[in-house]
DSSP file (Angstrom, degrees, kcal/mol; ACC not computed):
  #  RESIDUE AA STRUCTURE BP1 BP2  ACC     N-H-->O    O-->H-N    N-H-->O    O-->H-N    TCO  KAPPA ALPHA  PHI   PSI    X-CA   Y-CA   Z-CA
    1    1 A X              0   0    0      0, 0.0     5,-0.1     0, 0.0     0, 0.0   0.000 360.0 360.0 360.0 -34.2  -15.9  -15.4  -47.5
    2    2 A X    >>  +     0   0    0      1,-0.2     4,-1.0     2,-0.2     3,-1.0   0.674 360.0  61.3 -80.4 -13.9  -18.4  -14.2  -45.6
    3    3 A X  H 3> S+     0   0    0      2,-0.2     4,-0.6     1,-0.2    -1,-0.2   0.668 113.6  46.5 -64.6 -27.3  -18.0  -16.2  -42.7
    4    4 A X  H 3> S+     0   0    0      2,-0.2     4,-0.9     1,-0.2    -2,-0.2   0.514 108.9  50.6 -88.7   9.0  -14.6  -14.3  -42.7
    5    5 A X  H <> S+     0   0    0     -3,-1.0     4,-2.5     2,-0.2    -2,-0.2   0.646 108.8  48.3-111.3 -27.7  -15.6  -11.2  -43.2
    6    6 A X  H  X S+     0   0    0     -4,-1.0     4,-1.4     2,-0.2    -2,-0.2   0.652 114.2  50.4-104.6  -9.3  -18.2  -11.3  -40.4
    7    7 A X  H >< S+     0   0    0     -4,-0.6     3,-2.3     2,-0.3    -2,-0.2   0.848 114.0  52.5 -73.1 -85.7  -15.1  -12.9  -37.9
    8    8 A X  H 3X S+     0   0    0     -4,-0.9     4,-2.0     1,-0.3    -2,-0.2   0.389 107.5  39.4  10.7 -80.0  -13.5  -10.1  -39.2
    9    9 A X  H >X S+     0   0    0     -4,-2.5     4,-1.5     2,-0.2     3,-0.7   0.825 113.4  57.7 -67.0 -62.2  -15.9   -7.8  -38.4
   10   10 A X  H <X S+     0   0    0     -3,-2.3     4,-1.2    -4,-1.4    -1,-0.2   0.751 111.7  49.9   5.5 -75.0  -16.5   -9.8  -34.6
   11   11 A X  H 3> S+     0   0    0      2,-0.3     4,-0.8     1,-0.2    -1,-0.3   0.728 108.2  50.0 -25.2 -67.4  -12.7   -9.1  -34.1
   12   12 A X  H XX S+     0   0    0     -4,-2.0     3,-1.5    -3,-0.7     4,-0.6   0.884 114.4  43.7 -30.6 -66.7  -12.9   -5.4  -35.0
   13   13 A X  H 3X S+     0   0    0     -4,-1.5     4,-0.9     1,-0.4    -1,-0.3   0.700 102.5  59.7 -95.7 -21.5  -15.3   -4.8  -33.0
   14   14 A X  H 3X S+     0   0    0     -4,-1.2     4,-1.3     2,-0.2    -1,-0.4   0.755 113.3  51.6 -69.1 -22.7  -14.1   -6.9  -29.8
   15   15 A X  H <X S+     0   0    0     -3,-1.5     4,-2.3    -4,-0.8    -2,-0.2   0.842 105.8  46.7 -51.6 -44.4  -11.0   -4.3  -30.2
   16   16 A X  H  X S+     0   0    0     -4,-0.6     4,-1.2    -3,-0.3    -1,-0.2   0.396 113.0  47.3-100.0  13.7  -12.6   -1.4  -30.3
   17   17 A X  H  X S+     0   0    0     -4,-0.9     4,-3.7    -3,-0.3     5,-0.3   0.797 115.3  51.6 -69.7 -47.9  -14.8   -2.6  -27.2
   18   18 A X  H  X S+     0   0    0     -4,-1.3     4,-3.7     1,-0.3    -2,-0.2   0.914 114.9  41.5 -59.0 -42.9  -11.2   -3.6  -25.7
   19   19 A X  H >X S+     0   0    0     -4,-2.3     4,-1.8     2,-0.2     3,-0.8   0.999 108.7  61.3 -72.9 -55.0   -9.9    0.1  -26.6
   20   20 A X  H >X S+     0   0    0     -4,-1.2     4,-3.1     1,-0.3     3,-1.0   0.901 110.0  39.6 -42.5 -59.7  -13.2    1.5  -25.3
   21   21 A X  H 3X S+     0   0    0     -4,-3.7     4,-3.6     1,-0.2    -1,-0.3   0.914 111.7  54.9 -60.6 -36.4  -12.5    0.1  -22.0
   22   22 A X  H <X S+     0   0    0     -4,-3.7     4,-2.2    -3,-0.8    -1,-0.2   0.820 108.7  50.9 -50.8 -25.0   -8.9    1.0  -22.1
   23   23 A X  H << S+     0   0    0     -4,-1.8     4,-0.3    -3,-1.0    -2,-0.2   0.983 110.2  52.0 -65.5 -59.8  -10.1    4.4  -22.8
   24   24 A X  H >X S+     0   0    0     -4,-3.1     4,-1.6     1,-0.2     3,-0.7   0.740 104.7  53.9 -46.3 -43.9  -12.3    4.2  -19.9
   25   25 A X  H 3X S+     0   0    0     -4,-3.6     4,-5.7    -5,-0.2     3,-0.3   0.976 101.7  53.1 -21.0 -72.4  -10.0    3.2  -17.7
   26   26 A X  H 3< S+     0   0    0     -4,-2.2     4,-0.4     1,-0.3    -1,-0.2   0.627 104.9  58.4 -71.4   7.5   -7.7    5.6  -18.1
   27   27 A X  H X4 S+     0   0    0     -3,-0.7     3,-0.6    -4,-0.3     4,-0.3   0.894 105.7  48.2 -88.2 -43.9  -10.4    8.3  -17.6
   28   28 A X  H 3X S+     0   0    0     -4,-1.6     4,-2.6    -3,-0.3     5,-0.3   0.765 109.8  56.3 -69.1 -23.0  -11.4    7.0  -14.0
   29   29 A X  H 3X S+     0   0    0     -4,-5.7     4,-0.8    -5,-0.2    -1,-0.2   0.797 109.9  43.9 -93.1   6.5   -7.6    6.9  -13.2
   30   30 A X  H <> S+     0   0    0     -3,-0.6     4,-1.5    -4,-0.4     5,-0.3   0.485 108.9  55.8 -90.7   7.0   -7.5   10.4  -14.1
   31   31 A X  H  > S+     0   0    0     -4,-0.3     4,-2.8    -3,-0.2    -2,-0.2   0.878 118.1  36.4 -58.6 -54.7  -10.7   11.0  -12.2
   32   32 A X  H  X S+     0   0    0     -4,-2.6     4,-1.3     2,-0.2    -3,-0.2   0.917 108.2  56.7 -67.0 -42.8   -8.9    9.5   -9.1
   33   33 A X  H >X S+     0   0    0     -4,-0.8     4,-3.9    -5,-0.3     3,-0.9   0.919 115.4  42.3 -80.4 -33.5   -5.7   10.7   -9.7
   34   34 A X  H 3X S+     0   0    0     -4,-1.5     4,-1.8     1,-0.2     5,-0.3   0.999 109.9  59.2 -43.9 -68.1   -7.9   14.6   -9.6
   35   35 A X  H 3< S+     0   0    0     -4,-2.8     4,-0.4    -5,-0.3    -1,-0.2   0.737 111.6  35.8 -46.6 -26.9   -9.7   13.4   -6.8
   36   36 A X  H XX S+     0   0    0     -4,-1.3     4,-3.5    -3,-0.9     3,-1.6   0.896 114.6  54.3 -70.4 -62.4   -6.3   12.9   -4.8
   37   37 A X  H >X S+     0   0    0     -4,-3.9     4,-2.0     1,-0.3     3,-0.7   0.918 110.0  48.2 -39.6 -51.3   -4.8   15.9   -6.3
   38   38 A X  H 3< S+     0   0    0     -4,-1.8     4,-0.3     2,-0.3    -1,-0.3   0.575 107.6  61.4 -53.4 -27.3   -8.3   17.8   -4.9
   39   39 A X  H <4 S+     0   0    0     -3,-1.6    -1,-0.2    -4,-0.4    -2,-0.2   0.655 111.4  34.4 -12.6 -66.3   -7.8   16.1   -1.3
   40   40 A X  H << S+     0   0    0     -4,-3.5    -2,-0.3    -3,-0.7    -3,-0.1   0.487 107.8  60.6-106.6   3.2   -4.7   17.6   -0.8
   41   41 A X  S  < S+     0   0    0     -4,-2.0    -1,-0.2    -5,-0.3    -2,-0.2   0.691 111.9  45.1 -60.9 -39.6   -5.2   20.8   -2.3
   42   42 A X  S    S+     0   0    0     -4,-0.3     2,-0.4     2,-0.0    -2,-0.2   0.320  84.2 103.9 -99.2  -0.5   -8.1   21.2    0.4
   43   43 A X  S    S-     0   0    0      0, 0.0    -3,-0.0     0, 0.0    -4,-0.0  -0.860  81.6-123.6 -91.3 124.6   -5.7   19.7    3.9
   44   44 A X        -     0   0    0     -2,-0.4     2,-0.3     1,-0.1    27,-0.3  -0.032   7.6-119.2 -68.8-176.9   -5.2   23.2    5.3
   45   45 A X  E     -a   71   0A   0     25,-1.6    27,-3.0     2,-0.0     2,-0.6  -0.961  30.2-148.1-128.3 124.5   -2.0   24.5    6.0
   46   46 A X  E     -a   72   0A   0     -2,-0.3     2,-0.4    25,-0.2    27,-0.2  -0.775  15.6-178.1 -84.9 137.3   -1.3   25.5   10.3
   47   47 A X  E     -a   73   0A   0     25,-2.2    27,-5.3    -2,-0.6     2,-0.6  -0.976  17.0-136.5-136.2 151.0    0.7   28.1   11.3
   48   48 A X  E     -a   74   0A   0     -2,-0.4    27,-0.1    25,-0.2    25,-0.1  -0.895  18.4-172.0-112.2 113.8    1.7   29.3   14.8
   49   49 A X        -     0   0    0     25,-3.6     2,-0.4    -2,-0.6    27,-0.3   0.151  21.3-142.0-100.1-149.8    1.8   32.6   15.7
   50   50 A X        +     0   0    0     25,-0.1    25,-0.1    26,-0.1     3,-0.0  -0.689  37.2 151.3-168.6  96.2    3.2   34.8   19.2
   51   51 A X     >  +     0   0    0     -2,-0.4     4,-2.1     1,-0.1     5,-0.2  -0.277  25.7 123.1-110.2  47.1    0.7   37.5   19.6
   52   52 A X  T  4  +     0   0    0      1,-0.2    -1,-0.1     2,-0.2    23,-0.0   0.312  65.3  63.2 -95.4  26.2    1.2   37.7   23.3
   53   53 A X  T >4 S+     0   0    0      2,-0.1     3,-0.6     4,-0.0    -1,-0.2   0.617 106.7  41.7 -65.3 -68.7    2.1   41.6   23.0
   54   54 A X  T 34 S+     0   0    0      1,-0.2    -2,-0.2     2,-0.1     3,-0.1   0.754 116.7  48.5 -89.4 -13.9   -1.3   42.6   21.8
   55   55 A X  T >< S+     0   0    0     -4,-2.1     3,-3.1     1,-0.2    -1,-0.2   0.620  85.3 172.5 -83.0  -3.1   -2.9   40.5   24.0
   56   56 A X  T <  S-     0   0    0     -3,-0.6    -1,-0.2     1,-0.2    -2,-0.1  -0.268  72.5  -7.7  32.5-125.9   -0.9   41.7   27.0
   57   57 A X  T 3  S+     0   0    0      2,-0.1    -1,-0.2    -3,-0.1     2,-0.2  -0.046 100.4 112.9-124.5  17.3   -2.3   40.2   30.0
   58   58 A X    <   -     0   0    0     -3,-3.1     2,-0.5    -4,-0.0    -3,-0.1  -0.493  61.1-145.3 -68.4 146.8   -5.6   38.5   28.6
   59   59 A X        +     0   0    0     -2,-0.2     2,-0.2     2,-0.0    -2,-0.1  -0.960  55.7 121.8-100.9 105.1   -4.9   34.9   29.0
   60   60 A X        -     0   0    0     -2,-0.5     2,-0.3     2,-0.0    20,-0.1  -0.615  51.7-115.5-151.5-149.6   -6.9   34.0   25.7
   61   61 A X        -     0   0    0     -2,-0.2    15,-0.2    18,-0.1     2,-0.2  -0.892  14.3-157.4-125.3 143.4   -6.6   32.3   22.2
   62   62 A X  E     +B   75   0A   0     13,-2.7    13,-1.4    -2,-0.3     2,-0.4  -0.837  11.9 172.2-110.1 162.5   -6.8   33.0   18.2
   63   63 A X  E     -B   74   0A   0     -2,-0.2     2,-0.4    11,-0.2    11,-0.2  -0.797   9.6-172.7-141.9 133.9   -7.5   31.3   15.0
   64   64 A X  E     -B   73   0A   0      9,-2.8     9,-7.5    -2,-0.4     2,-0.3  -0.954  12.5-151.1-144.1 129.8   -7.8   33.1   12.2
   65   65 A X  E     -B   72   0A   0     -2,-0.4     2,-0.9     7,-0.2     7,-0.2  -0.725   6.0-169.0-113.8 111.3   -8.9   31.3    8.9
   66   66 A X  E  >> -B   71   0A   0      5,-3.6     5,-2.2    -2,-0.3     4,-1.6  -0.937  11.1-167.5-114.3 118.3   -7.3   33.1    5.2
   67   67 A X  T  45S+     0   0    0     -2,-0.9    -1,-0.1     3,-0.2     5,-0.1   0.074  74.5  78.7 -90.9  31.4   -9.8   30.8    2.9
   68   68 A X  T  45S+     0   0    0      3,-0.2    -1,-0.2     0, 0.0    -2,-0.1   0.790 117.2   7.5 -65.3 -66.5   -7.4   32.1   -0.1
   69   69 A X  T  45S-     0   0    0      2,-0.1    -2,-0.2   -24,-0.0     0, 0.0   0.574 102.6-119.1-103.0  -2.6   -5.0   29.9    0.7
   70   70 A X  T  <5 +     0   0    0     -4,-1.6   -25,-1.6     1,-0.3     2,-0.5   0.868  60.9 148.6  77.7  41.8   -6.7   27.5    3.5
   71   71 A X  E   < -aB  45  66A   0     -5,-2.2    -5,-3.6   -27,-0.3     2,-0.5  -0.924  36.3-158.1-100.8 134.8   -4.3   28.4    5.9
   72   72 A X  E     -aB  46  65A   0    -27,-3.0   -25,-2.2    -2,-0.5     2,-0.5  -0.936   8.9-158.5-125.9  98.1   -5.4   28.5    9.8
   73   73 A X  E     -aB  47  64A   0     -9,-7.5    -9,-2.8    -2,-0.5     2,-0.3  -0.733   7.3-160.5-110.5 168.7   -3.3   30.6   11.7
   74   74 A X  E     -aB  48  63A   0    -27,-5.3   -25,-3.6    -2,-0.5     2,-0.4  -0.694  13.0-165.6-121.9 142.4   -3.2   29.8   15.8
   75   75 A X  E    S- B   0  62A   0    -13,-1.4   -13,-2.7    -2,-0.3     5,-0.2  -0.973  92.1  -1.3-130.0 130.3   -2.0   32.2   18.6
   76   76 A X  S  > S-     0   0    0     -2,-0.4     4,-2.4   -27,-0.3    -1,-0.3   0.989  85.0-173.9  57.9  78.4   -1.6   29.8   21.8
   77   77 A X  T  4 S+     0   0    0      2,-0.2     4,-0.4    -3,-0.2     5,-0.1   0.756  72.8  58.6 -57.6 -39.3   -2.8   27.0   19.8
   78   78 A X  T >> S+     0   0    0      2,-0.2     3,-3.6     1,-0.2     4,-1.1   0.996 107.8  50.9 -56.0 -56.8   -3.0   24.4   22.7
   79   79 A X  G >4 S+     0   0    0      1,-0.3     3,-3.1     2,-0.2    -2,-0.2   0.958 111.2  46.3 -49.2 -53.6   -5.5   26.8   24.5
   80   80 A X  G 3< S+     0   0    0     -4,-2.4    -1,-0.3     1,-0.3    -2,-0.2   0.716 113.0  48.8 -74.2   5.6   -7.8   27.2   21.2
   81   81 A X  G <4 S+     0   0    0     -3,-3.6     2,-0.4    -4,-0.4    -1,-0.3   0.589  93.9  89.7-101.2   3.3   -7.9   23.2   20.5
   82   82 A X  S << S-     0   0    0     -3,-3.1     2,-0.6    -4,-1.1    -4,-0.0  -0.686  81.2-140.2 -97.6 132.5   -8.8   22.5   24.5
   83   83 A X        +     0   0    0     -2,-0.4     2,-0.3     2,-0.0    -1,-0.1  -0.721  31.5 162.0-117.6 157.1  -12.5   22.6   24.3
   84   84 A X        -     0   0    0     -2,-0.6     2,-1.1     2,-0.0    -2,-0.0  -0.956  41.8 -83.1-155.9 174.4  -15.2   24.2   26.8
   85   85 A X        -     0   0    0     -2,-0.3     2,-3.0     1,-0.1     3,-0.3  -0.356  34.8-116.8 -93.2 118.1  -18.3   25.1   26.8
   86   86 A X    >>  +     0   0    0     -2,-1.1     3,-2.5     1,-0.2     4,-0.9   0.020  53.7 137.6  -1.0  -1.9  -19.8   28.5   25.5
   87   87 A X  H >> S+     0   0    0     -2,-3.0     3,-1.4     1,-0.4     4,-0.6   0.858  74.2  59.2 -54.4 -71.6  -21.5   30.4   28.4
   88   88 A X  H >4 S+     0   0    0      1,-0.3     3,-0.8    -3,-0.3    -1,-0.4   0.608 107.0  40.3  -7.3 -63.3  -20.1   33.4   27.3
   89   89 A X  H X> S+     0   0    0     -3,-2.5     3,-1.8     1,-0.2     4,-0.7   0.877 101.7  70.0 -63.0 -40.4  -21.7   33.5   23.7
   90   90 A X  H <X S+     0   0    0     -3,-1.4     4,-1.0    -4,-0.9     5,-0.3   0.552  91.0  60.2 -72.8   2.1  -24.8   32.3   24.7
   91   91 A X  H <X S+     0   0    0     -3,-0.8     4,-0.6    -4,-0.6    -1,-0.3   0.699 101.9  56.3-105.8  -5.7  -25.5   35.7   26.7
   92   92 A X  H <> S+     0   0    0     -3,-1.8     4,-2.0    -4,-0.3     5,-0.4   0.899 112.2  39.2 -74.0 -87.8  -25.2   37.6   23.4
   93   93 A X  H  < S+     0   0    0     -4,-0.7     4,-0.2     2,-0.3    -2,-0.2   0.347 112.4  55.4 -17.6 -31.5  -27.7   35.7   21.9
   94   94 A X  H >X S+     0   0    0     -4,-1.0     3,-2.2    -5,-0.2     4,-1.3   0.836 111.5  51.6 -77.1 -81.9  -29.9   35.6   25.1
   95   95 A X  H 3X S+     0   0    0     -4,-0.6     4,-2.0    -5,-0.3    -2,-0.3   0.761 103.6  46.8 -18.3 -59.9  -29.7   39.4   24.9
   96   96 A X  H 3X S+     0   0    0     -4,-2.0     4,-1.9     1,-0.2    -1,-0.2   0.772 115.9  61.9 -99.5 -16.0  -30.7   40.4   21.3
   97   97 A X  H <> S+     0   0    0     -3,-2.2     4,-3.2    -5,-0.4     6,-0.3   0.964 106.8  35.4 -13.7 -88.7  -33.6   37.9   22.3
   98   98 A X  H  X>S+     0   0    0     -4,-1.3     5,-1.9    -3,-0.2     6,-1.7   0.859 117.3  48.9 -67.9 -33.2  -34.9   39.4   24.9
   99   99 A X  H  <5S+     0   0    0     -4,-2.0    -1,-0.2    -5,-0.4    -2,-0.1   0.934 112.0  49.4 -55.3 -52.3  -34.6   42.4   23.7
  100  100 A X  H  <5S+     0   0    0     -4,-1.9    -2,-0.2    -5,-0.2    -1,-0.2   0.948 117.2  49.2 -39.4 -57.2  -36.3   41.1   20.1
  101  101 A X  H  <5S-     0   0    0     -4,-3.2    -1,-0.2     1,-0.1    -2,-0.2   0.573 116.1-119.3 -50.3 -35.8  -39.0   39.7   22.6
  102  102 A X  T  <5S+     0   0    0     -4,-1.2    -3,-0.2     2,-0.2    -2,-0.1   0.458  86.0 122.8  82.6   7.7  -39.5   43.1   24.7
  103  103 A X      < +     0   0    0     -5,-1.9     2,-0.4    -6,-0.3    -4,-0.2   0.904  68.3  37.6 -56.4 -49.6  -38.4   40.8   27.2
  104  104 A X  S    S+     0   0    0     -6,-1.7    -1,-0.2    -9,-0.2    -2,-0.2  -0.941  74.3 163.4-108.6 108.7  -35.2   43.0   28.3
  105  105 A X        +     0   0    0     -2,-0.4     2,-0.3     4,-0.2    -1,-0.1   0.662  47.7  70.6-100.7 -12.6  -36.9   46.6   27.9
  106  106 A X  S >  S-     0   0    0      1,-0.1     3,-0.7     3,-0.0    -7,-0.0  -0.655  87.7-111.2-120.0 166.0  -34.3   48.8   30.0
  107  107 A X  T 3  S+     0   0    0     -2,-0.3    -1,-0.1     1,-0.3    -3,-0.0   0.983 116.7  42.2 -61.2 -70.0  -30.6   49.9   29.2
  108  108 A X  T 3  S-     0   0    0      1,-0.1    -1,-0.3    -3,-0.1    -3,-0.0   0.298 119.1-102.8 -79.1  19.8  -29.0   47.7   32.0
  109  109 A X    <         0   0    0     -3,-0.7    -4,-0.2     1,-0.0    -1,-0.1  -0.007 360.0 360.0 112.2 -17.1  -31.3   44.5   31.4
  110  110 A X              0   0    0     -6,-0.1    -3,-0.1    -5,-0.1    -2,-0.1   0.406 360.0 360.0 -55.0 360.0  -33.4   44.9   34.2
């Protein structure tokens, strides 16, 4: 009897390994299936706008980013994906430099 008790018992417990893994399973495929959902929750949304009124006769670009909803919306979208290089910024940044530095001491930079 006890050689039948202890199969038994063998059995049992090879089940509840078998459910354990089933269990497991189905916990990484709701892991994944979050992990998709979380994926696409986070692929932004574009929209394209026509602010060429309040930009009047600036030739220029927008993006403006509402991280409520991930949405990126574009005015003259081709222009703001075409890329070139910074000069522009860099003289802001050169400025509050020199300035930091004592480098630029007078009002017009001299």
């Amino acid at each position: 009897m006890s050689g039948c008790s202890s199969k038994e018992n063998g059995n049992s417990q090879s089940n509840q390994n078998e459910q354990t893994i089933q269990i497991n399973q189905t916990e990484e495929e709701i892991s994944e299936n979050e992990d998709v959902k979380n994926e696409e929750e986070l692929q932004p949304t574009t929209v394209t706008v026509d602010y060429a009124e309040a930009f009047q006769s600036i030739q220029g670009c927008a993006v403006i980013l509402n991280s409520e909803n991930n949405t990126y919306t574009f005015y003259n979208e081709d222009k703001c994906r075409t890329r070139v290089s910074p000069n522009s910024t860099f003289k802001v940044i050169s400025a509050l430099i020199g300035i930091h530095n004592q480098v630029v001491t007078s009002e017009d930079g001299q």
